[in-house]
C-alpha positions as CSV (number, residue, x, y, z in Angstrom):
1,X,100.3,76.6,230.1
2,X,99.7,72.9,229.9
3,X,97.8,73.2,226.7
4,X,100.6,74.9,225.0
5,X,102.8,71.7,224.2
6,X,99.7,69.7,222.9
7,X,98.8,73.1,220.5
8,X,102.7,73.1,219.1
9,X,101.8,69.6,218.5
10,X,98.7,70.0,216.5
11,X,100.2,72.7,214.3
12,X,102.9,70.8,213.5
13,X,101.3,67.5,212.6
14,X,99.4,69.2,209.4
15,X,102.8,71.1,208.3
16,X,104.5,68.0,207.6
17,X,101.8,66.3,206.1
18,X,101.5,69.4,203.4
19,X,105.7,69.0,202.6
20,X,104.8,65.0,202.6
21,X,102.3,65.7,200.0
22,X,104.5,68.2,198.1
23,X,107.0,66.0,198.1
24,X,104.8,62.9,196.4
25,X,104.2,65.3,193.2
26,X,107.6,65.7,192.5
27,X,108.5,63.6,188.7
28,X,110.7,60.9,188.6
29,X,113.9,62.5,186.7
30,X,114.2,60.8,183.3
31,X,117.1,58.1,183.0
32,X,117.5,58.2,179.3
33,X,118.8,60.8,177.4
34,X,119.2,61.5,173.7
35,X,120.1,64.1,171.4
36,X,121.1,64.5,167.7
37,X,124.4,64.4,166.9
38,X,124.0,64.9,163.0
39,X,121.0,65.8,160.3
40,X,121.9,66.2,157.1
41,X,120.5,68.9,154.4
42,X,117.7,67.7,152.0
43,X,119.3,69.1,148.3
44,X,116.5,68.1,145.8
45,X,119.5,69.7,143.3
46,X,118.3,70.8,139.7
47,X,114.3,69.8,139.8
48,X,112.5,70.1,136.9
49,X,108.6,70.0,138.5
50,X,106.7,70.5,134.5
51,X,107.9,66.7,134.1
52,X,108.0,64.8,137.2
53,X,108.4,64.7,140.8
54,X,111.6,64.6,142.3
55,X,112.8,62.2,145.1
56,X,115.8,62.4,147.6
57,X,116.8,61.8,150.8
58,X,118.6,63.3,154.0
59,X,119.7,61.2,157.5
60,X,119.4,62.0,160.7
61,X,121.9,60.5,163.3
62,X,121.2,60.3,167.0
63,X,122.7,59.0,170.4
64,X,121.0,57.8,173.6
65,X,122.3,56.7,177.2
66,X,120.6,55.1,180.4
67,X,122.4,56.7,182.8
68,X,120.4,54.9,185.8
69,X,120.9,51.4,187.6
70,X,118.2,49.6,186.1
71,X,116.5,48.7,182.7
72,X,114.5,51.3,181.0
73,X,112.8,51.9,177.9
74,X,111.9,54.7,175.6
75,X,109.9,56.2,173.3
76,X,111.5,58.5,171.0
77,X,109.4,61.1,169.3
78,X,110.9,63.3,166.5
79,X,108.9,66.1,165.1
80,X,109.1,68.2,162.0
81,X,106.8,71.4,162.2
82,X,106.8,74.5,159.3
83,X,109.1,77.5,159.5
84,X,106.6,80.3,161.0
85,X,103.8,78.4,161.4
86,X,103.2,77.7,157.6
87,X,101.3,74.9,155.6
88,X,102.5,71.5,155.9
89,X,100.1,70.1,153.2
90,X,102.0,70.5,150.9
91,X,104.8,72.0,152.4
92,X,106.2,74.9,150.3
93,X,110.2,75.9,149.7
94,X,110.6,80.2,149.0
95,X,111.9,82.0,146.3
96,X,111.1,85.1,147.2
97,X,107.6,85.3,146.4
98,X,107.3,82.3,144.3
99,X,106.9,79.2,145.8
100,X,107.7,75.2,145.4
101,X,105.3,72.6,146.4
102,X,107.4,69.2,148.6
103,X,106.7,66.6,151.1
104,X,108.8,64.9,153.5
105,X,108.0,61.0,154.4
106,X,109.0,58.3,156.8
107,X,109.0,55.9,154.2
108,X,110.6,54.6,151.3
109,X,107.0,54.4,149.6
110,X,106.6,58.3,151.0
111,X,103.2,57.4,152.0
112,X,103.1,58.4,156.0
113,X,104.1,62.3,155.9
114,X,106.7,63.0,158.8
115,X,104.9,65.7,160.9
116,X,104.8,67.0,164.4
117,X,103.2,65.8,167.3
118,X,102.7,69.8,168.0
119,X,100.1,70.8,164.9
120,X,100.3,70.8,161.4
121,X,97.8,68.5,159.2
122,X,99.7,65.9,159.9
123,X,100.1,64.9,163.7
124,X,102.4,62.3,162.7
125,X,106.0,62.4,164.1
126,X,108.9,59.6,163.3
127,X,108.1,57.4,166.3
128,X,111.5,55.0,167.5
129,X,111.4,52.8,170.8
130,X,114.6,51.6,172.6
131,X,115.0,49.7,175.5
132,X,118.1,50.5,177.1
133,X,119.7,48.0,180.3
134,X,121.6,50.1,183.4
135,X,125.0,52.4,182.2
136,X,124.1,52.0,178.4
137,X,124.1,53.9,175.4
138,X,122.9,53.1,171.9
139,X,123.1,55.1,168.5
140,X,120.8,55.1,165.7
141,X,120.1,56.5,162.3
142,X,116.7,57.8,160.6
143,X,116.0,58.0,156.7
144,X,114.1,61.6,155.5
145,X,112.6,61.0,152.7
146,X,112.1,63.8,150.7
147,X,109.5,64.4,147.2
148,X,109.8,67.8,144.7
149,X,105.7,67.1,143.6
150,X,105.4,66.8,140.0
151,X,102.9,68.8,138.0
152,X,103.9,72.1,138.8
153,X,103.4,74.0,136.2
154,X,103.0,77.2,137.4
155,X,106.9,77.0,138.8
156,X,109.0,79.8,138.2
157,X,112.7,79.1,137.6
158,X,115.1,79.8,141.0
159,X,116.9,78.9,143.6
160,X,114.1,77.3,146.5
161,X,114.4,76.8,150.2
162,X,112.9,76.3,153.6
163,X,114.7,76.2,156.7
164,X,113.9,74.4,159.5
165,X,115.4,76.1,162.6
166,X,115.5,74.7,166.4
167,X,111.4,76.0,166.7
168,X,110.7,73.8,164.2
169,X,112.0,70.6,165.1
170,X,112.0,68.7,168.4
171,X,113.2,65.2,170.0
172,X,110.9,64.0,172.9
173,X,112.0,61.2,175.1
174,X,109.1,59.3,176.9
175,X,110.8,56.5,179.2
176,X,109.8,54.1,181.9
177,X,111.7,51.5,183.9
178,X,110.3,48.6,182.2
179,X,111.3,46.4,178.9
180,X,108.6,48.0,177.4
181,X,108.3,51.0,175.5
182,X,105.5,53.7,175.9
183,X,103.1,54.0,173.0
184,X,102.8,57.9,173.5
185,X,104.9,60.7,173.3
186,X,106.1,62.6,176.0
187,X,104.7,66.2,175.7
188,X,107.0,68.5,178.0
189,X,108.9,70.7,175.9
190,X,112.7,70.0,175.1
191,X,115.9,71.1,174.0
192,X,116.6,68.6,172.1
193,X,116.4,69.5,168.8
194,X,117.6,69.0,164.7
195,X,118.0,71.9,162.5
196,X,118.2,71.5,158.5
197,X,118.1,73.1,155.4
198,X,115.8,71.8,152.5
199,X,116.8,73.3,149.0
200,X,116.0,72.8,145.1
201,X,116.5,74.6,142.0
202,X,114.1,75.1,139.3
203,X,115.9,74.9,135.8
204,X,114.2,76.4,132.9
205,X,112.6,73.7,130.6
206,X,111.0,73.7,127.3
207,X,109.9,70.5,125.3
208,X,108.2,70.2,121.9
209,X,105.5,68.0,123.2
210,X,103.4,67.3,119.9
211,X,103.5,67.8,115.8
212,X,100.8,67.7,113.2
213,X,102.1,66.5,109.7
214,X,101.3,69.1,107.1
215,X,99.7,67.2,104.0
216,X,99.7,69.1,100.9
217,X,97.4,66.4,99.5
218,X,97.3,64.8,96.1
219,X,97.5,67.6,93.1
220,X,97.9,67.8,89.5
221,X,101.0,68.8,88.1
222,X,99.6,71.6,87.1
223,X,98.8,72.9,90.3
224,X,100.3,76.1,91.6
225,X,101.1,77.5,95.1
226,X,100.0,74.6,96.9
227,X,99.4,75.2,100.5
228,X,98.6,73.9,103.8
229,X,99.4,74.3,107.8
230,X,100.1,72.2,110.6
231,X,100.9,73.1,114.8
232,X,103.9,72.2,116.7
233,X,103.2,72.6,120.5
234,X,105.8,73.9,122.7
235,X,105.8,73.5,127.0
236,X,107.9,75.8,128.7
237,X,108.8,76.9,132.0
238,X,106.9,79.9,133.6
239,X,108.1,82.8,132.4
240,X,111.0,81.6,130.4
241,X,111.6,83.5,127.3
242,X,111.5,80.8,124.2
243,X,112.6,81.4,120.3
244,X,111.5,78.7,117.6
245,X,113.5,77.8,114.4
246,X,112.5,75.3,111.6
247,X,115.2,73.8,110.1
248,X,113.9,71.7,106.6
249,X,116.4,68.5,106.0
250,X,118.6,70.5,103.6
251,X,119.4,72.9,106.3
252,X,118.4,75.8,104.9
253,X,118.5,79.1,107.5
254,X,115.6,80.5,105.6
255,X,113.0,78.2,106.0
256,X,113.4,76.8,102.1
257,X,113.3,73.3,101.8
258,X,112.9,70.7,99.0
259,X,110.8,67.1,99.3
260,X,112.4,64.1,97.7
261,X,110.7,61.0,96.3
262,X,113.5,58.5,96.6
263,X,113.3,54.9,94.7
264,X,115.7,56.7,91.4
265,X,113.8,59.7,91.1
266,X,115.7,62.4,91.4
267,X,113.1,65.6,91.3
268,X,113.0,67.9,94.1
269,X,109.7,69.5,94.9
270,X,110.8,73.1,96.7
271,X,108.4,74.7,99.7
272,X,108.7,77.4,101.8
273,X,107.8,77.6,105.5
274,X,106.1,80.8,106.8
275,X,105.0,82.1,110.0
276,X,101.9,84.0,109.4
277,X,98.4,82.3,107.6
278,X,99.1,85.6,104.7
279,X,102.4,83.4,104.1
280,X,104.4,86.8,104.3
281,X,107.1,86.0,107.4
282,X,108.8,83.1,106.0
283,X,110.3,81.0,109.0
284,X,113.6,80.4,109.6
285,X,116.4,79.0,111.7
286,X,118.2,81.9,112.5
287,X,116.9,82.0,116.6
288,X,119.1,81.9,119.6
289,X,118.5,81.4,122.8
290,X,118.4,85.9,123.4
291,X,116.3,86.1,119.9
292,X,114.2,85.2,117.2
293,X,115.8,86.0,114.4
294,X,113.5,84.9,111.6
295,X,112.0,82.0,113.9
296,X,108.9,83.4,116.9
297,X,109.7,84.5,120.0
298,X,107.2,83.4,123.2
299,X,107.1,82.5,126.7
300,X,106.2,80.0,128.5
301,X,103.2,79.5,131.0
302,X,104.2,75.6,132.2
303,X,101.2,74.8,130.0
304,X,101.5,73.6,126.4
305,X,101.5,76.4,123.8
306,X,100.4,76.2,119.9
307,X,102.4,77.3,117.5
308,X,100.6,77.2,113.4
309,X,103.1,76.6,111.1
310,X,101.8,76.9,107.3
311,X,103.9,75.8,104.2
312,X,103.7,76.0,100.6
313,X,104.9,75.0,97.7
314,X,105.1,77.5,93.9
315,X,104.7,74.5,92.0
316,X,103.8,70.8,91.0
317,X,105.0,70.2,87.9
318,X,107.4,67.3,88.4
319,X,107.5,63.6,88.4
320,X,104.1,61.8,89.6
321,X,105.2,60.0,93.1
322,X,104.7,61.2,96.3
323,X,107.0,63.4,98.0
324,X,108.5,64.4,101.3
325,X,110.7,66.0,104.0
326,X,111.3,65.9,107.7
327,X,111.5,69.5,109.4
328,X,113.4,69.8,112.6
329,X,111.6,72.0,115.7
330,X,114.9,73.8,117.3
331,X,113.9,75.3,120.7
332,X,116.1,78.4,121.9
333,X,115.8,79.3,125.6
């Protein structure tokens, strides 16, 4: 019976050293708190990826507070991820099964990518340190800056997005009572978080991006039927329908134009402008943007096309000098 008080003794002595020790594990709770109040949608607008790249940009606004009696300092860590898990080199927008190549960027010179800290090829979240002193708050402002790549040409015209949802975005606070920041992000997951839309549309393009003059050459008057062909390439959007019309400088629907000489001489030497090397399809400007007409009717790959355009004209028998005429390329699409 006399051993009993010195046993209730030794059991208790290791029981409050285990809650001593449970107790020492316990984290600090974090004095500063932030969250994002606004982030605006990044709207590339009407992007046209066969001639250049696109830039833009969206801001995101955020607030932070020290709600604890002493000085403390922050790292803020903002992460942008990929809706389900999806590239992020380049990222890609949707339109339905097509797809639109873009970057987002930290920088005005869009040369650090603004990642995650999570995964992604680029482990590279918008880093921002505070120091905040005792019953403070602070609010702050970030740029996204945003790039359509150029170059595409394999883009098909549409309306392109990606949405970035609360998975796929996340603000990490990592603070210490000090006057110095951290240098590393805090990894404990968070609600804090900064949904947005990114969006483009994809116009249809087309561009006449090179000409051959067609030379008939020098000839006797006598010559007859003089003939010759040239190539006018064409770069159109993928899959855009496209319809060609030549219009000489007289105007003429059918394709049946005259060169002058100029300097007093007032002879006209007439040509015709045909589709087909037989010279059998003359080649007008009757297209529209729904048909050909008596122009050709293609589509476009986002690649530069050839087109052969041949020419000739009944006769020579005119004024020695050399002769001329401009004819106009009129895309339809």
């Amino acid at each position: 019976m006399k051993m009993s008080p010195r046993n209730s003794t030794h059991t208790l002595l290791p029981l409050l050293m285990l809650l001593a020790l449970l107790f020492g594990v316990t984290p600090a709770r974090a004095q500063i708190t932030c969250s994002s109040t606004s982030m605006s949608g990044l709207n590339f607008g009407s992007v046209n990826p066969l001639a250049s790249q696109t830039n833009i940009t969206a801001t995101l606004n955020y607030t932070c507070k020290n709600s604890g009696n002493k000085t403390y300092s922050a790292l803020l860590c903002f992460s942008i991820g990929e809706p389900g898990g999806g590239q992020t080199n380049p990222r890609l927008m949707s339109s339905g099964a097509n797809t639109l190549k873009f970057q987002m960027y930290q920088d005005a010179n869009r040369s650090t990518v603004w990642g995650s800290q999570y995964f992604g090829s680029f482990l590279t979240p918008l880093q921002v340190s505070i120091t905040l002193a005792k019953n403070t708050s602070t609010s702050g402002s970030a740029t996204l800056y945003g790039q359509v790549l150029g170059g595409q040409i394999s883009a098909i015209p549409g309306s392109y997005a990606d949405v970035y949802a609360n998975g796929d975005t996340a603000l990490t606070i990592n603070d210490v009572q000090s006057g110095t920041p951290p240098t590393s992000c805090d990894w404990s997951q968070t609600a804090n978080y900064f949904p947005f839309t990114v969006s483009a549309t994809v116009t249809k393009q087309c561009m006449v991006t090179a000409t051959t003059d067609i030379d008939l050459g020098t000839v006797p008057a006598s010559a007859t039927n003089i003939a010759n062909n040239g190539s006018i390439a064409i770069t159109c959007s993928n899959t855009t329908p496209y319809y060609v019309g030549l219009s000489p400088s007289n105007t003429s629907s059918t394709g049946a134009g005259v060169m002058s000489a100029g300097g007093g001489n007032t002879d006209k030497v007439p040509y015709q402008l045909y589709q087909d090397a037989g010279m059998t399809t003359l080649w007008g400007n009757t297209a529209t943007d729904t048909g050909a007409g008596n122009g050709i009717a293609s589509t476009g790959t986002g690649a530069a096309k050839s087109h052969t355009v041949y020419v000739r004209a009944p006769s020579a028998d005119f004024r020695p000098d050399s002769y001329s005429d401009t004819v106009t390329v009129v895309v339809n699409y």
